[in-house]
C-alpha positions in Angstrom: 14.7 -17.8 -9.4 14.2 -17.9 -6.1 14.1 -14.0 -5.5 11.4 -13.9 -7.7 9.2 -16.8 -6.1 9.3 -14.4 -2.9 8.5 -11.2 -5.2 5.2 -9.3 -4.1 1.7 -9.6 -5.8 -1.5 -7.5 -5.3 -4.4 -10.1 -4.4 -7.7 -8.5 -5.6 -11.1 -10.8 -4.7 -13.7 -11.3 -7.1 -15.2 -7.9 -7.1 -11.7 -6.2 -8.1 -10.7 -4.9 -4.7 -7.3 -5.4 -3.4 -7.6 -7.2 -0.4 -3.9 -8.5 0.7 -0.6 -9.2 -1.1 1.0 -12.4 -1.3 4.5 -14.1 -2.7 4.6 -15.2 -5.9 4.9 -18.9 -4.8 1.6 -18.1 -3.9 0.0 -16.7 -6.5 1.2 -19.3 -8.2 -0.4 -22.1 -6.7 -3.7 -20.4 -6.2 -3.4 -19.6 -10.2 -2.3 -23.5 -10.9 -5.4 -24.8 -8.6 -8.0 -22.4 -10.2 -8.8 -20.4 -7.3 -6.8 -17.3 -8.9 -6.4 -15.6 -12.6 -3.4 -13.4 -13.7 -5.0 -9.8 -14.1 -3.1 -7.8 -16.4 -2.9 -3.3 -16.5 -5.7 -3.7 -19.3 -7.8 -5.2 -16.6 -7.5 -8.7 -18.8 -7.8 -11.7 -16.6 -5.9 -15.1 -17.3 -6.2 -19.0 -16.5 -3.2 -20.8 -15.8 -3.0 -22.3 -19.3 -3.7 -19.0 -21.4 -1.0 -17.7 -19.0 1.0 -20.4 -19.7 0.9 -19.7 -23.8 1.0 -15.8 -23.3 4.2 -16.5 -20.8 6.3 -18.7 -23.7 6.9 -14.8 -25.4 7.7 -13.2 -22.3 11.8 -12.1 -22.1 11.9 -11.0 -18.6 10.8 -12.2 -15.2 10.3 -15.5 -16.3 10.6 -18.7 -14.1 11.6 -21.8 -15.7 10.2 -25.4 -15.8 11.6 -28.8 -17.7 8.2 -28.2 -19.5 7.7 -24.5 -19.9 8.2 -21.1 -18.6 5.8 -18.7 -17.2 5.5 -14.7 -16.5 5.5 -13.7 -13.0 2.1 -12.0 -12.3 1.9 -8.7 -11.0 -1.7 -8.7 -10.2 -3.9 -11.9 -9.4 -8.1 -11.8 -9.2 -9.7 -14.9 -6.4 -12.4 -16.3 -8.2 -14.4 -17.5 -4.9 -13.5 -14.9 -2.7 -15.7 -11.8 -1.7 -14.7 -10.6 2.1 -13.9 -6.8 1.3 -10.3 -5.4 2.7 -10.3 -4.6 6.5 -11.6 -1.1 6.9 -9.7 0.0 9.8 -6.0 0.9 10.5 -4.6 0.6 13.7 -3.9 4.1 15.3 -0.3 3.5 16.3 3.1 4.8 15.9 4.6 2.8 12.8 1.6 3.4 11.0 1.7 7.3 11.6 5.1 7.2 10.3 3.8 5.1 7.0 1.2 7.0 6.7 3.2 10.3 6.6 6.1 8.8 4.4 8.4 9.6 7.3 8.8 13.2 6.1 7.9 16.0 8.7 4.8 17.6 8.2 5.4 21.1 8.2 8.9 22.0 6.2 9.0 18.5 4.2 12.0 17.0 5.3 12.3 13.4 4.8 14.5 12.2 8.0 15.1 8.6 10.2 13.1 7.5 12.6 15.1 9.1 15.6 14.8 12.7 14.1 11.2 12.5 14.0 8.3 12.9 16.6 4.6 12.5 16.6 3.6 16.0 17.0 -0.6 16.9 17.9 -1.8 19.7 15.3 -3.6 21.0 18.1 -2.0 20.2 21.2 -3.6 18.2 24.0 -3.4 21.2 26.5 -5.8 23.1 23.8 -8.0 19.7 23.5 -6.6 18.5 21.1 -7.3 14.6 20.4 -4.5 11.7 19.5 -6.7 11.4 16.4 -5.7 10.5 12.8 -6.4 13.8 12.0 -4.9 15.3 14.7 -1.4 14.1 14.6 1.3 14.9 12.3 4.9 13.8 11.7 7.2 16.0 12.5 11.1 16.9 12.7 12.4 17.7 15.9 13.1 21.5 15.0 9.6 22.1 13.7 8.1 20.4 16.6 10.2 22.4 19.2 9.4 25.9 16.9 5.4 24.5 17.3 5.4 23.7 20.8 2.4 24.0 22.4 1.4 26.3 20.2 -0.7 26.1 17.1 1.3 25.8 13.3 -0.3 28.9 12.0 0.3 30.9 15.5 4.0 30.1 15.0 4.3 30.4 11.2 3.9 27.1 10.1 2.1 25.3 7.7 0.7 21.7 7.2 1.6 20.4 3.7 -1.4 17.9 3.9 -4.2 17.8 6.2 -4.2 14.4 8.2 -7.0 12.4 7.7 -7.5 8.2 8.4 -5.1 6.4 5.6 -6.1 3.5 3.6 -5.8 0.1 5.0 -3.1 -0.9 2.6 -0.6 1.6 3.8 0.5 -0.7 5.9 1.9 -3.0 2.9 4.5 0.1 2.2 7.0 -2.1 2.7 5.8 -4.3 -0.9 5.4 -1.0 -3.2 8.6 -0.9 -5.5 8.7 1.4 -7.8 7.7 -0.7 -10.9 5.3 -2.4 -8.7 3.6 0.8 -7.8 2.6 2.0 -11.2 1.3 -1.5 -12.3 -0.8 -1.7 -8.6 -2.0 1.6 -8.9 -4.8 1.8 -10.7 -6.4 -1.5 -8.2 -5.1 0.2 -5.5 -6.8 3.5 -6.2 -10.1 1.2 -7.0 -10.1 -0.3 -4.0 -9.7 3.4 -1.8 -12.7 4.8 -3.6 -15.1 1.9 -3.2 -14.2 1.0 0.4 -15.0 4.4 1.0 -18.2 4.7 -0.4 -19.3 1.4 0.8 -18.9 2.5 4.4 
Protein backbone atom coordinates (compact mmCIF):
# COMPACT_ATOMS: atom_id res chain seq x y z
CA UNK A 1 0.00 0.00 0.00
CA UNK A 2 2.35 2.18 0.69
CA UNK A 3 4.33 1.94 -2.73
CA UNK A 4 1.32 2.97 -4.18
CA UNK A 5 0.54 6.11 -1.99
CA UNK A 6 4.07 7.36 -3.30
CA UNK A 7 3.04 6.28 -7.10
CA UNK A 8 3.14 9.29 -9.66
CA UNK A 9 0.14 11.31 -10.93
CA UNK A 10 -0.07 13.87 -13.81
CA UNK A 11 -1.72 17.22 -12.24
CA UNK A 12 -3.53 19.06 -15.11
CA UNK A 13 -5.13 22.73 -13.97
CA UNK A 14 -8.49 23.63 -14.92
CA UNK A 15 -7.82 24.31 -18.56
CA UNK A 16 -6.47 20.64 -19.16
CA UNK A 17 -2.76 21.40 -19.23
CA UNK A 18 -0.34 19.36 -17.29
CA UNK A 19 1.24 21.52 -15.04
CA UNK A 20 3.31 19.31 -12.35
CA UNK A 21 3.01 15.71 -10.98
CA UNK A 22 2.35 14.75 -7.55
CA UNK A 23 2.16 11.43 -5.25
CA UNK A 24 -0.74 9.79 -4.96
CA UNK A 25 -1.19 10.77 -1.26
CA UNK A 26 -1.59 13.90 -2.81
CA UNK A 27 -3.90 13.58 -5.25
CA UNK A 28 -5.72 12.00 -2.90
CA UNK A 29 -6.26 14.64 -0.48
CA UNK A 30 -6.69 17.33 -3.07
CA UNK A 31 -9.48 14.84 -4.65
CA UNK A 32 -11.06 14.18 -0.86
CA UNK A 33 -11.07 18.20 -0.24
CA UNK A 34 -12.66 19.13 -3.72
CA UNK A 35 -9.91 21.01 -5.09
CA UNK A 36 -9.15 17.94 -7.57
CA UNK A 37 -11.27 15.38 -9.92
CA UNK A 38 -9.96 11.97 -11.16
CA UNK A 39 -9.65 12.40 -15.08
CA UNK A 40 -9.93 9.26 -16.73
CA UNK A 41 -8.20 8.36 -20.79
CA UNK A 42 -11.84 9.21 -22.03
CA UNK A 43 -11.22 12.71 -20.77
CA UNK A 44 -14.21 11.85 -18.01
CA UNK A 45 -13.64 13.76 -14.89
CA UNK A 46 -14.66 12.37 -11.29
CA UNK A 47 -15.60 13.72 -7.69
CA UNK A 48 -14.35 11.85 -4.85
CA UNK A 49 -17.79 10.10 -4.23
CA UNK A 50 -18.52 8.99 -8.00
CA UNK A 51 -14.82 7.76 -7.70
CA UNK A 52 -15.54 6.17 -4.71
CA UNK A 53 -18.61 3.99 -6.34
CA UNK A 54 -16.68 3.52 -9.78
CA UNK A 55 -13.49 2.36 -7.43
CA UNK A 56 -15.74 -0.56 -5.45
CA UNK A 57 -15.32 -2.65 -9.13
CA UNK A 58 -11.89 -1.87 -9.62
CA UNK A 59 -9.45 -5.38 -9.15
CA UNK A 60 -6.21 -3.73 -9.29
CA UNK A 61 -4.37 -0.82 -7.74
CA UNK A 62 -6.73 -0.40 -5.19
CA UNK A 63 -6.06 1.01 -1.70
CA UNK A 64 -8.09 -0.16 1.09
CA UNK A 65 -10.12 1.59 3.89
CA UNK A 66 -12.32 -0.09 7.01
CA UNK A 67 -15.10 1.65 4.86
CA UNK A 68 -14.23 1.29 1.22
CA UNK A 69 -11.71 0.97 -1.43
CA UNK A 70 -10.69 3.35 -4.06
CA UNK A 71 -8.74 3.27 -7.66
CA UNK A 72 -5.51 5.00 -7.70
CA UNK A 73 -5.82 7.93 -10.25
CA UNK A 74 -3.58 8.20 -12.98
CA UNK A 75 -4.59 11.61 -14.02
CA UNK A 76 -6.16 14.45 -11.66
CA UNK A 77 -7.84 18.02 -13.07
CA UNK A 78 -7.51 21.32 -10.12
CA UNK A 79 -10.71 22.79 -10.26
CA UNK A 80 -9.38 26.38 -9.05
CA UNK A 81 -6.23 26.48 -10.55
CA UNK A 82 -5.18 28.25 -13.84
CA UNK A 83 -1.25 29.30 -13.70
CA UNK A 84 -0.06 27.55 -17.04
CA UNK A 85 3.19 25.09 -16.80
CA UNK A 86 6.57 27.04 -16.66
CA UNK A 87 7.66 27.73 -20.12
CA UNK A 88 11.31 27.50 -19.80
CA UNK A 89 13.85 24.68 -19.18
CA UNK A 90 16.92 25.28 -17.66
CA UNK A 91 19.90 25.04 -20.25
CA UNK A 92 22.15 22.68 -18.28
CA UNK A 93 23.82 19.44 -18.33
CA UNK A 94 21.24 16.88 -16.81
CA UNK A 95 18.59 18.27 -18.85
CA UNK A 96 20.61 17.86 -22.21
CA UNK A 97 21.05 14.38 -21.23
CA UNK A 98 17.08 14.02 -20.59
CA UNK A 99 16.32 15.71 -23.29
CA UNK A 100 18.41 13.44 -25.65
CA UNK A 101 17.36 10.15 -23.82
CA UNK A 102 21.02 9.67 -23.07
CA UNK A 103 21.63 8.08 -26.41
CA UNK A 104 24.38 9.73 -28.72
CA UNK A 105 23.20 11.72 -31.36
CA UNK A 106 24.77 10.74 -34.32
CA UNK A 107 25.04 6.59 -34.44
CA UNK A 108 22.20 6.04 -31.66
CA UNK A 109 23.85 4.33 -29.00
CA UNK A 110 22.20 4.42 -25.81
CA UNK A 111 25.36 4.54 -23.20
CA UNK A 112 26.04 5.78 -19.19
CA UNK A 113 26.63 8.93 -18.28
CA UNK A 114 30.58 8.59 -18.36
CA UNK A 115 30.58 7.50 -22.05
CA UNK A 116 28.83 10.43 -23.12
CA UNK A 117 29.76 14.11 -23.87
CA UNK A 118 27.98 17.33 -24.76
CA UNK A 119 29.15 17.74 -28.17
CA UNK A 120 28.37 21.60 -30.21
CA UNK A 121 26.78 20.73 -33.81
CA UNK A 122 28.68 23.50 -34.91
CA UNK A 123 31.61 23.98 -32.87
CA UNK A 124 32.40 27.08 -30.91
CA UNK A 125 35.68 27.77 -32.96
CA UNK A 126 33.18 28.04 -36.17
CA UNK A 127 30.59 30.22 -33.90
CA UNK A 128 28.85 28.01 -32.90
CA UNK A 129 26.50 28.85 -29.74
CA UNK A 130 25.89 26.55 -26.34
CA UNK A 131 22.28 26.72 -27.59
CA UNK A 132 19.53 24.12 -27.31
CA UNK A 133 19.74 23.73 -30.72
CA UNK A 134 23.21 23.69 -30.90
CA UNK A 135 24.22 20.90 -28.66
CA UNK A 136 23.89 17.31 -29.03
CA UNK A 137 24.63 14.17 -26.94
CA UNK A 138 27.09 12.37 -27.99
CA UNK A 139 29.43 9.12 -27.45
CA UNK A 140 32.86 9.56 -26.96
CA UNK A 141 33.89 7.85 -30.46
CA UNK A 142 31.49 10.01 -32.46
CA UNK A 143 32.53 13.11 -30.76
CA UNK A 144 36.31 12.36 -31.19
CA UNK A 145 35.48 11.24 -35.23
CA UNK A 146 33.46 14.98 -35.22
CA UNK A 147 36.00 16.99 -33.66
CA UNK A 148 36.07 20.35 -34.51
CA UNK A 149 34.73 19.57 -37.49
CA UNK A 150 31.13 19.70 -38.80
CA UNK A 151 28.89 16.04 -38.72
CA UNK A 152 28.23 16.16 -42.37
CA UNK A 153 32.13 17.18 -43.18
CA UNK A 154 33.12 14.01 -41.36
CA UNK A 155 30.28 11.71 -42.44
CA UNK A 156 27.93 11.94 -39.77
CA UNK A 157 24.47 12.48 -39.37
CA UNK A 158 22.12 14.00 -36.67
CA UNK A 159 19.18 11.49 -36.05
CA UNK A 160 17.05 14.52 -34.74
CA UNK A 161 17.65 18.11 -34.99
CA UNK A 162 17.94 19.76 -31.43
CA UNK A 163 15.56 22.13 -30.66
CA UNK A 164 14.23 23.60 -26.90
CA UNK A 165 12.34 20.43 -25.09
CA UNK A 166 9.21 20.68 -23.32
CA UNK A 167 9.20 21.76 -19.72
CA UNK A 168 8.03 18.40 -18.48
CA UNK A 169 11.13 16.50 -19.67
CA UNK A 170 12.39 17.13 -16.68
CA UNK A 171 9.75 14.75 -14.87
CA UNK A 172 11.55 11.75 -16.95
CA UNK A 173 12.22 10.23 -14.01
CA UNK A 174 7.93 9.67 -13.24
CA UNK A 175 7.16 8.20 -16.92
CA UNK A 176 6.71 4.36 -16.48
CA UNK A 177 5.81 2.64 -19.15
CA UNK A 178 2.08 2.19 -18.31
CA UNK A 179 2.16 5.64 -17.03
CA UNK A 180 3.34 6.93 -20.25
CA UNK A 181 0.56 5.79 -22.49
CA UNK A 182 -2.24 6.84 -20.06
CA UNK A 183 -0.25 10.62 -19.73
CA UNK A 184 0.26 10.92 -23.19
CA UNK A 185 -2.47 12.20 -24.72
CA UNK A 186 -2.32 15.39 -21.64
CA UNK A 187 1.07 15.47 -22.08
CA UNK A 188 0.98 15.96 -25.85
CA UNK A 189 -2.06 18.68 -25.11
CA UNK A 190 -0.15 20.50 -23.04
CA UNK A 191 3.24 20.78 -25.72
CA UNK A 192 0.91 22.00 -28.47
CA UNK A 193 -0.94 24.72 -26.45
CA UNK A 194 2.04 26.01 -24.54
CA UNK A 195 3.44 26.43 -27.70
CA UNK A 196 0.96 28.32 -29.40
CA UNK A 197 0.25 30.40 -26.45
CA UNK A 198 3.78 31.84 -26.48
Amino acid sequence: MNALLTDSVLVLNRNWLAVRICTVRRALVLLYREMAQVVTPEYETYDFQTWCELSRYADSRVLHTPRFQIKVPDVIKLIGYTRTPPLDVKFNRRNIFLRDNFTCQYCGRKAQRDELTIDHVIPRSRGGKSTWENVVIACIECNAKKGDSLPQEKGLQLRRKPKKPHWLITCRRFFTPEKKSVWQKFIDHAYWNVILDE
